[in-house]
KOLMIVO-754669 format. One line per field, with one value per residue (C-alpha): residue in one letter; residue number from 0; x, y, z. Coordinates in nm, 4 decimals, always signed. Layout:
REM KOLMIVO-754669
type = [A / ...] $
seq = [NUM / ...] $
x = [X / ...] $
y = [Y / ...] $
z = [Z / ...] $
***
This chain:
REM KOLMIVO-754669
type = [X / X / X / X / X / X / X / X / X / X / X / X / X / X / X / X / X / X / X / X / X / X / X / X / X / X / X / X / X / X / X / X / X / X / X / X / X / X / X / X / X / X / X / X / X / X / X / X / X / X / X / X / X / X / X / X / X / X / X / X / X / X / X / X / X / X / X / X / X / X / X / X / X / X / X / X / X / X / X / X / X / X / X / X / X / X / X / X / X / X / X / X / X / X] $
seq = [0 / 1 / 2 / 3 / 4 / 5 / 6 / 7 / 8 / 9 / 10 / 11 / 12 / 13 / 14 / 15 / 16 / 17 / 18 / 19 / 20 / 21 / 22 / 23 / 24 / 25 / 26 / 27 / 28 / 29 / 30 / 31 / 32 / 33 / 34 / 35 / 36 / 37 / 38 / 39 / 40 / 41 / 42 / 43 / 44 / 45 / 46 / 47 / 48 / 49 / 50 / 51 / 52 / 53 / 54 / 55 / 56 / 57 / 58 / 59 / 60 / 61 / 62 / 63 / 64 / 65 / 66 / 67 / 68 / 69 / 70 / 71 / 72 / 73 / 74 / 75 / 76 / 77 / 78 / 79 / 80 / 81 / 82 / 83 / 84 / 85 / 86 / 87 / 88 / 89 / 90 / 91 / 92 / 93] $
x = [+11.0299 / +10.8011 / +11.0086 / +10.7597 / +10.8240 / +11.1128 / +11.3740 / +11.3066 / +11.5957 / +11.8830 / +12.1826 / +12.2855 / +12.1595 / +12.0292 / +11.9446 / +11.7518 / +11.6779 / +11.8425 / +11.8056 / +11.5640 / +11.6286 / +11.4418 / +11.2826 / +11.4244 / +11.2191 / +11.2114 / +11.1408 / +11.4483 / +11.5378 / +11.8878 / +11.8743 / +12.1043 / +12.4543 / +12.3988 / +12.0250 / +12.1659 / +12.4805 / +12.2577 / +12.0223 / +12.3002 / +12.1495 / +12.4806 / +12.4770 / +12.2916 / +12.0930 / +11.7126 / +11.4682 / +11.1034 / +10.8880 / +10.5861 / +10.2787 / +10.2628 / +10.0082 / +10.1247 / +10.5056 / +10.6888 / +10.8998 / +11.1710 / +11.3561 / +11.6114 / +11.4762 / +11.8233 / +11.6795 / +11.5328 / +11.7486 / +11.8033 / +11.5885 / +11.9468 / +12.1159 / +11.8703 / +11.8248 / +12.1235 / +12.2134 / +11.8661 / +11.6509 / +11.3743 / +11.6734 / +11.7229 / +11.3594 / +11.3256 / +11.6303 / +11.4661 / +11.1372 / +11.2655 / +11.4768 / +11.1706 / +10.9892 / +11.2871 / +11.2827 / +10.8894 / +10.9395 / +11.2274 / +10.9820 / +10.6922] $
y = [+17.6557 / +17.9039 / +18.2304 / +18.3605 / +18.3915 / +18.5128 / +18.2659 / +18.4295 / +18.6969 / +18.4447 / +18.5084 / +18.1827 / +17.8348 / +17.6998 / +17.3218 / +17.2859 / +16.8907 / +16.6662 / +16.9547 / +16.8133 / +16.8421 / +16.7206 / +16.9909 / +16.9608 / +16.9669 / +17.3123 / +17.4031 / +17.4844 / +17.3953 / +17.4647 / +17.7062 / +17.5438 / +17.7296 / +17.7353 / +17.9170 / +18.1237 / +18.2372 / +18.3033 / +18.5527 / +18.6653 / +18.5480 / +18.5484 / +18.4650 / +18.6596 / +18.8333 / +18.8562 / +18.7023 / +18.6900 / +18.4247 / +18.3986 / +18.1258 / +18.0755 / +17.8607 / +17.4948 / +17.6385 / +17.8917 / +18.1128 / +18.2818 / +18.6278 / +18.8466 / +19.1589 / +19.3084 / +19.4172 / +19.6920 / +20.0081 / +20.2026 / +20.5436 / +20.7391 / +20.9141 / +20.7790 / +21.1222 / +21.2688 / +21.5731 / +21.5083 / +21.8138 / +21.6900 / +21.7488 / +22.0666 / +22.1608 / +22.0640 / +22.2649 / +22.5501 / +22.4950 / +22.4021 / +22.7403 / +22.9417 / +22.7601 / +22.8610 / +23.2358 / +23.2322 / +23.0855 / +23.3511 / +23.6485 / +23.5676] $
z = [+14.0538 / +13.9300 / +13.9896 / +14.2191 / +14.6016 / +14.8088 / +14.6099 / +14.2598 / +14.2969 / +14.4452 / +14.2486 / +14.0479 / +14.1172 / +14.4023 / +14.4271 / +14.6408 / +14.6521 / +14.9065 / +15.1816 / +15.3993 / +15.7893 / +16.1192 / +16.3182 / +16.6657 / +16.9674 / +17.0586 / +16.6630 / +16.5618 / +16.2150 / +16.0189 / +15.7339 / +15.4713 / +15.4190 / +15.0723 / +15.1269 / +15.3872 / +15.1417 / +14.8736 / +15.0482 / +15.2676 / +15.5812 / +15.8442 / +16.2504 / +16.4725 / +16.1359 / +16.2289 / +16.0031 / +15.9253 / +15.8501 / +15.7258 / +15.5957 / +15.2349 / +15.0715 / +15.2630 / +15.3336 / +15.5206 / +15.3868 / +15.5625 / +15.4810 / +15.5990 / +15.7810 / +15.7426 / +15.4110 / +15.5574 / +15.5686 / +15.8609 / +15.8349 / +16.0040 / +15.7127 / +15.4718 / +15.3383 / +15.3892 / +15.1423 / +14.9449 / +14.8814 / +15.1408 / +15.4138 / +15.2862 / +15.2865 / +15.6724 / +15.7563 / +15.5694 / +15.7847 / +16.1317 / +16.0762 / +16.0293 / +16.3040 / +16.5501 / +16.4263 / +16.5242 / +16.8168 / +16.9461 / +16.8374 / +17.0748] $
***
């Protein structure tokens, strides 16, 4: 392995000979526990795949933080407040 791709961050060793599965006939192919433990992929997750070169790659889009509360108690939040505030006191005057 190179290091490169979506498998350069898993956390310890992953072997990854001997996992070779059939593609059923709607397919569907099984993501090995061990793949799906190391990149924290769980039942009912949704996940992304994606051509790469002559193999698909497949990653979690759990990854992806939810924008609620992102910002919570950060300057930019304040800022906003700040400026929807004004924007309600010039609204009121007219």
């Amino acid at each position: 392995m190179t290091g490169e791709g979506p498998l350069r961050s898993l956390p310890g060793p992953v072997i990854l000979c001997g996992m070779t599965h059939k593609v059923g006939p709607k397919g569907q192919v099984v993501i090995p526990k061990d793949l799906r433990d190391a990149l924290g992929i769980e039942p009912g997750d949704e996940v992304t795949f994606w051509r790469d070169g002559d193999h698909v790659a497949v990653r979690s889009v759990r990854s992806a933080r939810p924008l609620r509360g992102r910002f919570a108690g950060s300057a930019l939040v304040d800022e906003l407040d700040r400026e929807r505030a004004d924007d309600r006191v010039r609204e009121d005057r007219r």
